[in-house]
C-alpha positions in Angstrom: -21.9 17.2 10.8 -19.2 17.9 8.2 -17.0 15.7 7.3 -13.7 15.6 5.7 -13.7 15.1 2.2 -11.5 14.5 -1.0 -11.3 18.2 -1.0 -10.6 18.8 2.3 -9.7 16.2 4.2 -7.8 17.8 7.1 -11.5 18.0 8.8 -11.6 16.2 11.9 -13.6 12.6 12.2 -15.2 13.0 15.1 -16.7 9.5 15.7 -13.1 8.1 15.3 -11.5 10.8 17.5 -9.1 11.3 14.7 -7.6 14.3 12.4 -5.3 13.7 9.5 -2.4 16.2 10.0 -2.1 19.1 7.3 1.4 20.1 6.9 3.6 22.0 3.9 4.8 18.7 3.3 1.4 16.4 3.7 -0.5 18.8 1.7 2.1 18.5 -0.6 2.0 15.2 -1.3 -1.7 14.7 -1.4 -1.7 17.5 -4.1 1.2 15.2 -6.1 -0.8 12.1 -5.4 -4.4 13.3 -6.9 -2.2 14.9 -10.2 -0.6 11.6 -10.6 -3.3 8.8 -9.8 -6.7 8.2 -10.0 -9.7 9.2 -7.9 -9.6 5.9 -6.7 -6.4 5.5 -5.3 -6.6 9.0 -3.7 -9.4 7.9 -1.5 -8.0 4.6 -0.9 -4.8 6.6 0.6 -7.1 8.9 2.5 -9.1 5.9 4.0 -5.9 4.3 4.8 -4.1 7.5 6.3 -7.8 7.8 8.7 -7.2 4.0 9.7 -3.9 4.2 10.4 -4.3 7.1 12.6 -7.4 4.8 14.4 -5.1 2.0 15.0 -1.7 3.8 16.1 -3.5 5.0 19.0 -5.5 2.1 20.1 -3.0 -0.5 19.6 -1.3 -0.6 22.5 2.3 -1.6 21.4 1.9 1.8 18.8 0.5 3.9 21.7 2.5 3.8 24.0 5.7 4.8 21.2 6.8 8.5 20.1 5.9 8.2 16.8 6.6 10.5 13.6 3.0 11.2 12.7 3.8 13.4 9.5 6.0 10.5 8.0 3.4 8.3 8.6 0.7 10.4 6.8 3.4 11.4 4.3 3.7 7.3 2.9 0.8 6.2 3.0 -0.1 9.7 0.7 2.3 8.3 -1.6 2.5 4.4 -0.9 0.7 3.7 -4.1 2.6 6.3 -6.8 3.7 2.6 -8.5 0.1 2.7 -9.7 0.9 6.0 -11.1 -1.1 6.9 -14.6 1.7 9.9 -15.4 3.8 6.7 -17.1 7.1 8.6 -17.2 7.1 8.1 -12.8 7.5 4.5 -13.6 10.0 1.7 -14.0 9.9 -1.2 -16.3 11.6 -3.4 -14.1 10.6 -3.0 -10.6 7.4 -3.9 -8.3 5.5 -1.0 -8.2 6.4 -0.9 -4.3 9.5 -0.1 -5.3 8.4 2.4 -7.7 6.5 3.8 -4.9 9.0 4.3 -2.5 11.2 6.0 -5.1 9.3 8.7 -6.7 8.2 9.6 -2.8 11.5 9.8 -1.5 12.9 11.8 -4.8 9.4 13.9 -4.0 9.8 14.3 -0.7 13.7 15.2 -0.5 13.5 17.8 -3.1 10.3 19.5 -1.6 11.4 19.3 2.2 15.6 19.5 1.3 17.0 20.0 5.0 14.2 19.7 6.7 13.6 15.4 6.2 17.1 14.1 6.8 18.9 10.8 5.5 16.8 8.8 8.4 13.0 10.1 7.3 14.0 9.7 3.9 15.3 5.8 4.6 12.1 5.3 6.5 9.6 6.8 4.5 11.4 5.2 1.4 10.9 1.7 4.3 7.3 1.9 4.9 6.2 1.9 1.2 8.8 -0.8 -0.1 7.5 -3.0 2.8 3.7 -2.2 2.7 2.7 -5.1 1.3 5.0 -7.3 3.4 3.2 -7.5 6.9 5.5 -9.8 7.5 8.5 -7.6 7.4 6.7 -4.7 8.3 5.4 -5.4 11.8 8.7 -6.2 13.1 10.6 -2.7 11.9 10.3 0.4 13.2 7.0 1.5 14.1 5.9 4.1 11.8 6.6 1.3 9.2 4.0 -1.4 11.0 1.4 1.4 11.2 1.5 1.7 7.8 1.3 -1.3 6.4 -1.2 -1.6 9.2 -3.0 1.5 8.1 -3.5 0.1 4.6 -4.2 -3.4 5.3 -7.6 -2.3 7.5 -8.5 -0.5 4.0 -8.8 -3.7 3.2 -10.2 -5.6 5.7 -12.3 -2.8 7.4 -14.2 -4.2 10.4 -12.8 -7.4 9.9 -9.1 -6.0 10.8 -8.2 -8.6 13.7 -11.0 -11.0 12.9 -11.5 -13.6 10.7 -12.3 -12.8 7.0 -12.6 -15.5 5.5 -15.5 -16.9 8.1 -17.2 -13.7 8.2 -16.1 -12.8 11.6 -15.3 -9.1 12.5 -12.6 -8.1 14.3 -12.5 -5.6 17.4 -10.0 -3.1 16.5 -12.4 -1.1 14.2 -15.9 -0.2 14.8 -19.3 -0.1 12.1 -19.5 3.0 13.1 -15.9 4.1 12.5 -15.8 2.6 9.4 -19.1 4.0 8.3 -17.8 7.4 8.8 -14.2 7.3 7.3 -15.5 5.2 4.2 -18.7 7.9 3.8 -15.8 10.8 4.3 -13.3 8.7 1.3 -15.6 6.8 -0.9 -14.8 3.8 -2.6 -16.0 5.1 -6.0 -14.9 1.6 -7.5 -11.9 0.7 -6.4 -12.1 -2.4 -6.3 -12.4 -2.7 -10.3 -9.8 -0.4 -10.5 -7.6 -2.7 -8.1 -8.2 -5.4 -10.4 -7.3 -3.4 -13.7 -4.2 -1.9 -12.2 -3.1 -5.8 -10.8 -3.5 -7.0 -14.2 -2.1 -4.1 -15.9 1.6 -5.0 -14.0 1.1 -8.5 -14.7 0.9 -7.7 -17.9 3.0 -4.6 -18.2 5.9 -6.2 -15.6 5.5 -9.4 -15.2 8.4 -10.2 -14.1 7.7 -8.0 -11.3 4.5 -10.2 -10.2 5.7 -13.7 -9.7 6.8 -13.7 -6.5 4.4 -11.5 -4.8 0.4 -11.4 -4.3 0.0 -9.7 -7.5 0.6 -12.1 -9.7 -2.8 -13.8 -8.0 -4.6 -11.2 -9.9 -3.1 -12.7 -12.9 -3.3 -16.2 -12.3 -7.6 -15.6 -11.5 -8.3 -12.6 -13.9 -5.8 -12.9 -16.7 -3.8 -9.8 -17.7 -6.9 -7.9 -18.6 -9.2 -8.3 -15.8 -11.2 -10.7 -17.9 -9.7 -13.8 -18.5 -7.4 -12.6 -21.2 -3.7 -14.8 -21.7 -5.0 -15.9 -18.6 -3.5 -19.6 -19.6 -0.5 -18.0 -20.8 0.3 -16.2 -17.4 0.3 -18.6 -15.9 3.2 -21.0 -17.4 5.1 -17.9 -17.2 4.5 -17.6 -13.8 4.7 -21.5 -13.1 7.7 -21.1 -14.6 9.2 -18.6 -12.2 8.5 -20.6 -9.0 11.6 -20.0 -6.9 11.5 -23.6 -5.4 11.8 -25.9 -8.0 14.7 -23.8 -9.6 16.6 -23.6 -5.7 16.2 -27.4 -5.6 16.7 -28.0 -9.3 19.9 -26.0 -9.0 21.1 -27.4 -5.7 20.9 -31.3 -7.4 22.8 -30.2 -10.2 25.6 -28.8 -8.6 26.0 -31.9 -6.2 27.9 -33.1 -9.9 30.9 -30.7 -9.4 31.1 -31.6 -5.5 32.6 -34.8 -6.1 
């Protein structure tokens, strides 16, 4: 049996009835995401594209929906160009969904012009911005949910819709499907990349990482992966805390409401 690969992975995957679509414009972004990233993070966007596809069509409330199949493909390609290594992509102010979501849709609009009009362009910009917000995500439209979707079950794998924590798997995606699309996309150690590149922002942007999950990478792994300013990260980051400054504020301005 051949099976996609990083190479070509427009082959179908025939355990989980699925094909990623090749198009002009998702072979063109593939070929911007593997000059821009690393190995890693291209077959983390492949697995999630092949999970994605899984779970559109066996969810029932994605199913039954018309859904843009190329913009889906076409985000999660690029849903992770804020962990780009070309530097000059990047912000030094912005979470790296953001960043994401930029250099796609400047990508995207000046490969496809015409042809992706203000509404793709404002949902694939969508989908990556809110990729790590399920619980934003879910609740738009539906080619956003998928992908967040899509990428979550890189994540969770077989234990998409169970419980994680307890060791229980889910239903939604078989051994056997994962088995195939993580032998098709390899791993080749991304989680210790994932940790590097979470500690590189909480380093590089920290501002960027006090209000979302990735400042947990700082908080447990310090900025260099290894336990580095580890202590110092963390005041920063205590000191960020959006409650205590809403109700810190909220007291003091009771003095000019008398």
């Amino acid at each position: 049996m051949i099976l996609p690969t990083l190479s070509n992975p427009f082959l179908p995957l025939p355990i989980s009835n699925i094909t990623i679509p090749s198009t002009p414009v998702t072979t063109a972004a593939l070929t911007f995401l593997t000059q821009h990233t690393r190995p890693s993070t291209v077959n983390h966007c492949l697995r999630s594209t092949a999970f994605a596809l899984l779970l559109s069509s066996r969810l029932p409330q994605f199913s039954r929906l018309t859904l843009d199949t190329e913009l889906i493909v076409t985000a999660i390609f690029l849903h992770d160009m804020g962990w780009a290594t070309t530097e000059e992509l990047l912000s030094k102010d912005k979470r790296f969904e953001v960043d994401g979501a930029d250099v796609a849709r400047t990508f995207i609009s000046e490969y496809a012009g015409p042809r992706w009009d203000k509404h793709r362009l404002q949902l694939l910009w969508d989908a990556i911005a809110l990729h790590t917000t399920g619980g934003i995500a879910i609740w738009k439209e539906g080619e956003v949910g998928v992908v967040h979707l899509g990428i979550l079950a890189d994540f969770l794998g077989v234990y998409m819709g169970g419980d994680p924590g307890a060791g229980e798997p889910g239903k939604l995606i078989s051994v056997d499907e994962y088995k195939e699309i993580v032998t098709a996309f390899p791993r080749e150690g991304f989680k210790d990349d994932l940790v590097q590149i979470m500690c590189g922002l909480c380093k590089n942007k920290p501002a960027t990482t006090f209000d979302t999950f990735v400042g947990e990478f700082g908080l447990e792994f310090g900025l260099d992966g290894k336990g580095a300013d580890k202590d110092e990260y963390q005041e920063r980051w205590e000191k960020a805390r959006s409650m205590p400054a809403m109700l810190g504020a909220l007291g003091r301005n009771a003095a000019f409401e008398k």
